[in-house]
C-alpha positions in Angstrom: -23.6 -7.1 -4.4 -22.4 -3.3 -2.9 -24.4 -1.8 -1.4 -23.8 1.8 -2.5 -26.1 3.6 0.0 -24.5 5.4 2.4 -25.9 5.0 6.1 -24.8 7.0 9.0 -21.5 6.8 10.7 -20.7 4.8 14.1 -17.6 4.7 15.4 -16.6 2.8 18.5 -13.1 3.5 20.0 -11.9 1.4 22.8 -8.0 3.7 23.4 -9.7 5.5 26.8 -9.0 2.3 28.7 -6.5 0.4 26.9 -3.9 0.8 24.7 -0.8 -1.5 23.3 2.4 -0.8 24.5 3.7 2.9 25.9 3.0 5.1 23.1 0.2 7.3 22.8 -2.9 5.7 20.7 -6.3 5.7 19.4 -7.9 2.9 17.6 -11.6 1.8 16.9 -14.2 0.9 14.2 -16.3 2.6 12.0 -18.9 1.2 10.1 -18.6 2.4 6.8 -21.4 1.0 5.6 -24.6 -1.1 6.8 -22.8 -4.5 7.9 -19.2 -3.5 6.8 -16.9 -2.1 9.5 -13.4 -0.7 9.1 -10.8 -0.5 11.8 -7.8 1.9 12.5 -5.2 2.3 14.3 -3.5 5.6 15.1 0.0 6.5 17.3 0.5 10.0 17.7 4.0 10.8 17.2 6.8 11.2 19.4 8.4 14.3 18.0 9.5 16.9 20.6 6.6 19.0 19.8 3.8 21.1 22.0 0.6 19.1 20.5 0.7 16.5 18.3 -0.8 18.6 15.6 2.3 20.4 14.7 3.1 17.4 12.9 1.3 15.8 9.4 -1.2 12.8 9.7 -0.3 10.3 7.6 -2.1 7.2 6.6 -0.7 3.8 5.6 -2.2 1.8 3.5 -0.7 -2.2 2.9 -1.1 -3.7 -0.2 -2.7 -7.5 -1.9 -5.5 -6.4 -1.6 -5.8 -7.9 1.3 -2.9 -7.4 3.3 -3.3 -5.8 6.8 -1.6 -2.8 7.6 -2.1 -2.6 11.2 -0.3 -6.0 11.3 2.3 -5.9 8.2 2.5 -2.2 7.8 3.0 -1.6 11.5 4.7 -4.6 12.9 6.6 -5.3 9.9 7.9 -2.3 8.2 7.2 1.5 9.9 5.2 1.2 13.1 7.2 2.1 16.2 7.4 -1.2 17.6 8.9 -5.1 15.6 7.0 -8.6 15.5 9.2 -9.2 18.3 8.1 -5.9 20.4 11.4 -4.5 20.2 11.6 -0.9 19.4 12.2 0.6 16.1 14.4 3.2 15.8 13.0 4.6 12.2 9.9 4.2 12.8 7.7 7.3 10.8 6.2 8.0 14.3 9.5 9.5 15.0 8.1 12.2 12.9 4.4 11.8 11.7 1.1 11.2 13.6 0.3 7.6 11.7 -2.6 5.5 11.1 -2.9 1.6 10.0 -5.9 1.6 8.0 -7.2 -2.5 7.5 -8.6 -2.1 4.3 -10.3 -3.1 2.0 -13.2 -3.9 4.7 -12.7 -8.1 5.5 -8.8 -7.1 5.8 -7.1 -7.7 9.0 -9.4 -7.0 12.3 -11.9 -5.0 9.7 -15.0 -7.4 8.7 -18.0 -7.5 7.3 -21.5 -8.8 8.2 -21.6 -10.9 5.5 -19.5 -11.7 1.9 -22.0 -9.3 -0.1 -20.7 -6.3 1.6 -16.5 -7.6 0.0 -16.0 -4.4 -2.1 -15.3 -5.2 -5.9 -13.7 -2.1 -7.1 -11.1 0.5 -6.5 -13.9 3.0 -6.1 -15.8 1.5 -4.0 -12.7 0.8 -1.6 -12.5 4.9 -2.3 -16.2 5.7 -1.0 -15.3 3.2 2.0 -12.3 5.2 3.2 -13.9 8.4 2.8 -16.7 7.1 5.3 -13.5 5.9 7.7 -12.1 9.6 7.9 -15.4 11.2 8.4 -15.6 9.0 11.4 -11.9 9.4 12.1 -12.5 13.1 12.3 -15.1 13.1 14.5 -13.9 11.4 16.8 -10.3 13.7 16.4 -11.5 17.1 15.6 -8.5 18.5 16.4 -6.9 16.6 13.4 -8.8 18.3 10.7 -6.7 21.1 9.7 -3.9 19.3 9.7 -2.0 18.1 6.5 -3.3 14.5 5.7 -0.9 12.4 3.3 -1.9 9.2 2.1 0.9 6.0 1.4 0.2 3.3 -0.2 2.3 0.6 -0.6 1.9 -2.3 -3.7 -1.8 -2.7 -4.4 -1.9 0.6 -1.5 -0.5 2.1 -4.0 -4.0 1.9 -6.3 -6.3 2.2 -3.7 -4.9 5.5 -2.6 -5.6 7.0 -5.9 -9.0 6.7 -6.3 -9.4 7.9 -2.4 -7.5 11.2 -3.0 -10.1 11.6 -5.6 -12.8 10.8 -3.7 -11.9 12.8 -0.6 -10.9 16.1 -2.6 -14.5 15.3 -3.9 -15.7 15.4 -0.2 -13.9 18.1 1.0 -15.2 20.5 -2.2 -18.8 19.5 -1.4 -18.2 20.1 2.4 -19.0 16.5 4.0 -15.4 16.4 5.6 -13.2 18.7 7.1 -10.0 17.5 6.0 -6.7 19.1 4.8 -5.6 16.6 2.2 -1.8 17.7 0.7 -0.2 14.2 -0.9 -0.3 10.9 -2.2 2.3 8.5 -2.2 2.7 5.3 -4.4 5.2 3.0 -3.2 5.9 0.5 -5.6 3.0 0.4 -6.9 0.7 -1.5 -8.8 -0.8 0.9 -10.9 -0.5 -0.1 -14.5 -0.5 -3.9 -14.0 0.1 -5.1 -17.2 3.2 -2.9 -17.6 4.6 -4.4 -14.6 3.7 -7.9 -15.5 5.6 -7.6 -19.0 9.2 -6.3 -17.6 9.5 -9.0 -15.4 11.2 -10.9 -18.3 13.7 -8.4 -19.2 14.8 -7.4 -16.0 15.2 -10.9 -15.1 17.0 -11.3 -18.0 19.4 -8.5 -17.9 19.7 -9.6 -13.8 21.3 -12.8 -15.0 18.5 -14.6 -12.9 17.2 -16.4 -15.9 18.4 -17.4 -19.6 17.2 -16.8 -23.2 14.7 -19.8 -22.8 13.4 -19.0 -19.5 13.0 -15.2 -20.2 10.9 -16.3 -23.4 8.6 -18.5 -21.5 7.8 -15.5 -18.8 7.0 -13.4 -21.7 5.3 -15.5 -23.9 2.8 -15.7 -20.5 3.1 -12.2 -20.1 1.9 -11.3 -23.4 -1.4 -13.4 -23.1 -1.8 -11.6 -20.1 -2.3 -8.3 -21.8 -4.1 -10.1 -24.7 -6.7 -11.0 -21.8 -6.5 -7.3 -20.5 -6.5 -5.8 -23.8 -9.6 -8.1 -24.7 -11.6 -6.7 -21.9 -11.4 -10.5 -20.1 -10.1 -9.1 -16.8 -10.9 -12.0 -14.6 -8.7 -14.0 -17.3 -5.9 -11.8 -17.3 -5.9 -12.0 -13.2 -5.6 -15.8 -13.9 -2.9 -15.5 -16.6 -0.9 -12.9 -14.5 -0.6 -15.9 -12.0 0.2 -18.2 -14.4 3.3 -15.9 -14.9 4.1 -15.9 -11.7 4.3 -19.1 -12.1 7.1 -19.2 -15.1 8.6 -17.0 -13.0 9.3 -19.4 -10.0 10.2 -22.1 -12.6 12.5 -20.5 -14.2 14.4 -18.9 -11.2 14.1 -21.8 -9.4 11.6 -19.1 -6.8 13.4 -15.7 -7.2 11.9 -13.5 -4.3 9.3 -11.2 -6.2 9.8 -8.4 -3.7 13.7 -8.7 -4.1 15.3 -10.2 -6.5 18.3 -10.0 -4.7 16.7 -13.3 -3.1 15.0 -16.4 -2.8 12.3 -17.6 -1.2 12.1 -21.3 0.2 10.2 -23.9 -1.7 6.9 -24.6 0.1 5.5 -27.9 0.0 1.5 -26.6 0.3 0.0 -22.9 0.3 -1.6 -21.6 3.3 -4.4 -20.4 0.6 -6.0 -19.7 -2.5 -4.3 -15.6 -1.8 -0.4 -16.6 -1.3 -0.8 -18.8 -4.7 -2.3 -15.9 -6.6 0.3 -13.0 -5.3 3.1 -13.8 -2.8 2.3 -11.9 0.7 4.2 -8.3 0.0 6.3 -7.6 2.3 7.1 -10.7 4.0 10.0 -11.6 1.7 13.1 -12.9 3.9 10.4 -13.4 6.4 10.6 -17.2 8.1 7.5 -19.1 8.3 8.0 -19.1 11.9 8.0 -15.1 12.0 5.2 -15.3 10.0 3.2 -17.3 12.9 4.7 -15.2 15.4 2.8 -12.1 14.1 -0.4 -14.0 13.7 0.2 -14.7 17.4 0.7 -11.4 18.7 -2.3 -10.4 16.6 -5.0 -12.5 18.0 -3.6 -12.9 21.5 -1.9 -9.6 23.3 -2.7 -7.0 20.3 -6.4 -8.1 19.9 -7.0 -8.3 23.8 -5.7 -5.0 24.6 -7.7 -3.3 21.8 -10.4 -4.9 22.4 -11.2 -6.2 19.3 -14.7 -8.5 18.9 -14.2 -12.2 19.7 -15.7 -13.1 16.4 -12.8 -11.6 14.5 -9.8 -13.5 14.1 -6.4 -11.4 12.2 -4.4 -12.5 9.2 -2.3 -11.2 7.1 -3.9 -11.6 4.5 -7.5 -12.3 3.6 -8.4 -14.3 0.2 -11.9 -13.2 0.2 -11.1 -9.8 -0.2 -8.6 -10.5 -2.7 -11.1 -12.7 -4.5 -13.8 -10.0 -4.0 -11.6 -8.0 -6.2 -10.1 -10.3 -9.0 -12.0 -8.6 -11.8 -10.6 -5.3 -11.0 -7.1 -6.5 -10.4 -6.0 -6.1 -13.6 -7.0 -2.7 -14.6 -5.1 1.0 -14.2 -5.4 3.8 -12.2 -3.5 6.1 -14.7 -6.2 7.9 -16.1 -7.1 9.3 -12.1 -3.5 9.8 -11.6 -3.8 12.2 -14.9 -7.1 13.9 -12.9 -5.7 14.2 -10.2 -2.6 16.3 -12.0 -4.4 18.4 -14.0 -7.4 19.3 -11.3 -5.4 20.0 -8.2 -2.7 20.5 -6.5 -2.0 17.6 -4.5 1.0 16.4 -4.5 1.6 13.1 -6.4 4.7 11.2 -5.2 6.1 7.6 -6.7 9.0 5.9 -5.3 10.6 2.9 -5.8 13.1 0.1 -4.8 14.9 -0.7 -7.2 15.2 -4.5 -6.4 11.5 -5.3 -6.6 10.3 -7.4 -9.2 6.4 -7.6 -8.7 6.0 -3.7 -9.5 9.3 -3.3 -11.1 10.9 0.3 -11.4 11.0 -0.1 -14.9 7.1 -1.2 -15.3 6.5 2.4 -13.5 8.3 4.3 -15.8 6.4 3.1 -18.9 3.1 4.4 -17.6 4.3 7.6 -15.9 6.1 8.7 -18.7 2.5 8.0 -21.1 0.8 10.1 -18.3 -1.1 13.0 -20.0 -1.1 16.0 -17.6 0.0 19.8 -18.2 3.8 19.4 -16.6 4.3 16.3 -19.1 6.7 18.3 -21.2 8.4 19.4 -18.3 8.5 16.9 -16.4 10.2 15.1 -18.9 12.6 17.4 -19.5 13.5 18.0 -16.0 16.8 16.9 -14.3 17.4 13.8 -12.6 18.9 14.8 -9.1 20.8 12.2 -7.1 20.1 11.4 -3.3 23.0 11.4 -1.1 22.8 11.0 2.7 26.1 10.4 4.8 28.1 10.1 1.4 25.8 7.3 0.2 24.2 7.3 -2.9 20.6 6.2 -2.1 19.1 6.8 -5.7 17.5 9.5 -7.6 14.7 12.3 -7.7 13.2 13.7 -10.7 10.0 16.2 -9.9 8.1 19.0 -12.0 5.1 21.2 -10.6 3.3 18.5 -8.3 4.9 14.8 -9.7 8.0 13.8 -8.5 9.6 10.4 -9.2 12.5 8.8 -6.7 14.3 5.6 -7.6 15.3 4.1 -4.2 18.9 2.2 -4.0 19.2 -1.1 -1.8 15.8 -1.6 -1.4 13.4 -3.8 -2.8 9.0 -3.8 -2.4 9.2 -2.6 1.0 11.4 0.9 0.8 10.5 2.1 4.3 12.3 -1.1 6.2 15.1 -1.9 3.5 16.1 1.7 3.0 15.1 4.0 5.7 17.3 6.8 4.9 16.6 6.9 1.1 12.8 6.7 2.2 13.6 10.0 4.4 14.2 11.8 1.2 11.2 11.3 -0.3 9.3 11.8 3.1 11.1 15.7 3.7 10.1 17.0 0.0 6.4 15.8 0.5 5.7 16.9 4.1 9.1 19.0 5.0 10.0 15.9 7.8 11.7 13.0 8.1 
C-alpha cells in the first residue's frame, strides 16, 4: 500500500568530503516519504561562466520504470564521463547544471524500507519527486530561481508529465521555490497502446519482417488494446509482452531501440524486468559492458559517494517495474492537454527515428488527437528541417508552447546516437547547447 502522508524532509548529502571524479558535484538522499528514500546526483556544469547559476538545471530522468539514471543516464548516454571513465566530449554538462534522479524510489541506489512503500502510479512517482526537489532546494538555495527543465527519456518520458503537474501545483500553493520552464519527452512512452500497434507496420514497411510475420505482431497487438480498451490493464501489460515476443520471432530479435540492429540471442534472462521490456538504452551494449557498469556502480562509484552498504545498484530493478505493471499501460495525454491549456511550460517531444519500442509514428497518433487551444495551429504549422554542418538531422514543427522534432540517425537514445540533432532541440527549449 502507499502511503500518501507526507512526513518531513531529510536530506543527507555526502559531496563535502567526497566526490567522483574531477568535476564539481553534489549528491545525497532524501527521504521522500516515511521508509522511502530517493537519491540524486548533480554535476554543475563546466561552462565558462561566473557561477554556475547562469546556466539552466536540468533533470534527467531514465526510463523502464526501473532503469537508473545515475547509472544508464549518466554513464551511458549524457553524463560527463563513459562506463569506461573516459571523457565525453558532448556531454549536456558542457552546458547545463544536471541531475541523475534514481526514480521511481527502489531504482538504482534509491530504496525503500520495505516493498509497501514501491509506488504504483504515475502520480504517485509525481508526489515523490516533488518531495526530492523540495529537499534538493534546500540543500541548494541558490538554485531556485533558476530555470528547471525536466527530460525524460522512454517510460521518463511519462513520469515527467505528471511531475510538471505536480510541481506547477507546488509552486502555485508556495511549498517550493522553484522556476520550472520545460518538459521534454524523449521517445516516449506516453500513449502505450499507440506505440504497441505501429510496431507492425513499420516493421513491415522496414523490410524486417513479411506479410505473415507483420500479421502475427498485429494480431497480438490488437488484443493488447482489447485488454486496455476493456479496462484489464494488468492483462494488456502481459499481452504487450506477448508482442514483444512476436516481435523477436519474427525478426529473428530486431533491436527494439534500433531497428537498424540486432540484439544477440540470450540463452536465460537476468530477470523477470529484461523479459517484460528490453533494458532501454543498452541496445549495441555487450553483456560484458553491461557488468562493467554494474562494477563501477557498486565498487568505486558507490564507495566514493558513500552510498549505504545495504544497497546494492542495478540497472534495472523488477520490483519497481512490477510495482507498476497495472499502470503501465495507461496515457498520460490527457495531463499533456492540462498542461497546454493551463500554462505556459514548454512541452517538447523528440524522437529518433530508428526506435521501435516508442516508435516516431506511435507519437504522432496521439499528439496529433491532443486537444489543446494551438491544436489548429499547430497542425497547420510548417515543418522546418534541422541542418547542422550541412547535415540533415531531421525536423521541427512547434506552435505557442508544443514543438515536435524528428531526430535523423538516432534510435531510443537521441542524446548518445545523435548529439548534434539533440542540440537543436536543447537551444529552442533553454537557448543552449
Amino acid at each position: 500500500m502507499f502511503v500518501l502522508k507526507i512526513l518531513s524532509v531529510l536530506t543527507t548529502a555526502f559531496y563535502v568530503n567526497a566526490q567522483f571524479g574531477d568535476y564539481k558535484q553534489d549528491f545525497g538522499y532524501v527521504t521522500v516519504r516515511d521508509g522511502a528514500h530517493m537519491f540524486y546526483w548533480m554535476y554543475y556544469t563546466t561552462a565558462n561562466v561566473s557561477n554556475h547559476t547562469e546556466r539552466p538545471l536540468i533533470v534527467w530522468l531514465q526510463g523502464g520504470p526501473g532503469g537508473s539514471s545515475t547509472g544508464i543516464g549518466n554513464f551511458e548516454i549524457l553524463g560527463p564521463l563513459d562506463e569506461n571513465l573516459q571523457e565525453r566530449n558532448y556531454t549536456w554538462v558542457n552546458n547545463f547544471n544536471v541531475i541523475f534522479v534514481d526514480n521511481p524510489v527502489g531504482t538504482g541506489f534509491s530504496y525503500v524500507d520495505d516493498p509497501i512503500y514501491l509506488t504504483t502510479t504515475n502520480d504517485q512517482i509525481a508526489l515523490d519527486f516533488v518531495e526530492l526537489m523540495k529537499g534538493f532546494y534546500r540543500s541548494n538555495p541558490e538554485f531556485e530561481e533558476v530555470p528547471l527543465y525536466i527530460y525524460g527519456q522512454s517510460y521518463g518520458g511519462k513520469m515527467a508529465i505528471d511531475m510538471g503537474i505536480r510541481m506547477r501545483e507546488a509552486e502555485i500553493a508556495g511549498t517550493i521555490k522553484s522556476n520550472l520552464r520545460g518538459i521534454a519527452m524523449g521517445n516516449a512512452w506516453i500513449s502505450p497502446v499507440d506505440s504497441t500497434l505501429t510496431w507492425g507496420p513499420l516493421l513491415l514497411a522496414a523490410g524486417l519482417v513479411d506479410q505473415t510475420g507483420y500479421e502475427q505482431i498485429q494480431t497480438s497487438a490488437r488484443e493488447t488494446q482489447r485488454l486496455f480498451n476493456e479496462g484489464l490493464y494488468l492483462g494488456a501489460t502481459a499481452q504487450w509482452s506477448a508482442t514483444q515476443t512476436a516481435v523477436l520471432q519474427a525478426t529473428t530479435r530486431v533491436d527494439f531501440y534500433n531497428i537498424l540492429t540486432k540484439n544477440p540471442v540470450p540463452q536465460t534472462f537476468d530477470n523477470e524486468l529484461e523479459k517484460l521490456m528490453l533494458p532501454d538504452s543498452f541496445y549495441g551494449k555487450s553483456r560484458r559492458s553491461r557488468n562493467t557498469l554494474n562494477t563501477l556502480m557498486n565498487t568505486r562509484v558507490k564507495e566514493a559517494l558513500g552510498i549505504p552498504a545495504n544497497v546494492t545498484w542495478s540497472a534495472l530493478s523488477n520490483s519497481v517495474f512490477h510495482a507498476l505493471r497495472t499502470d503501465f499501460m495507461k496515457p498520460v495525454t490527457e495531463n499533456i492537454e492540462k498542461l497546454l491549456n493551463e500554462t505556459d511550460i514548454i512541452i517538447t517531444k523528440y524522437n529518433g527515428n530508428l526506435d521501435l519500442i516508442c516508435s516516431t509514428t506511435g507519437q504522432i497518433l496521439w499528439v496529433d488527437r491532443l486537444r489543446w487551444q494551438g491544436a489548429e495551429g499547430y497542425k497547420n504549422a510548417t515543418r522546418h528541417p534541422i541542418w547542422i554542418n550541412n547535415r540533415l538531422e531531421g525536423y521541427y514543427k512547434s506552435y505557442r508552447n508544443f514543438r515536435f522534432f524528428w531526430i535523423n540517425l538516432a534510435g531510443h537514445s537521441v542524446p548518445r546516437d545523435n548529439p548534434a540533432g539533440s542540440s537543436a532541440f536543447l537551444r529552442d527549449m533553454t537557448s543552449f547547447g
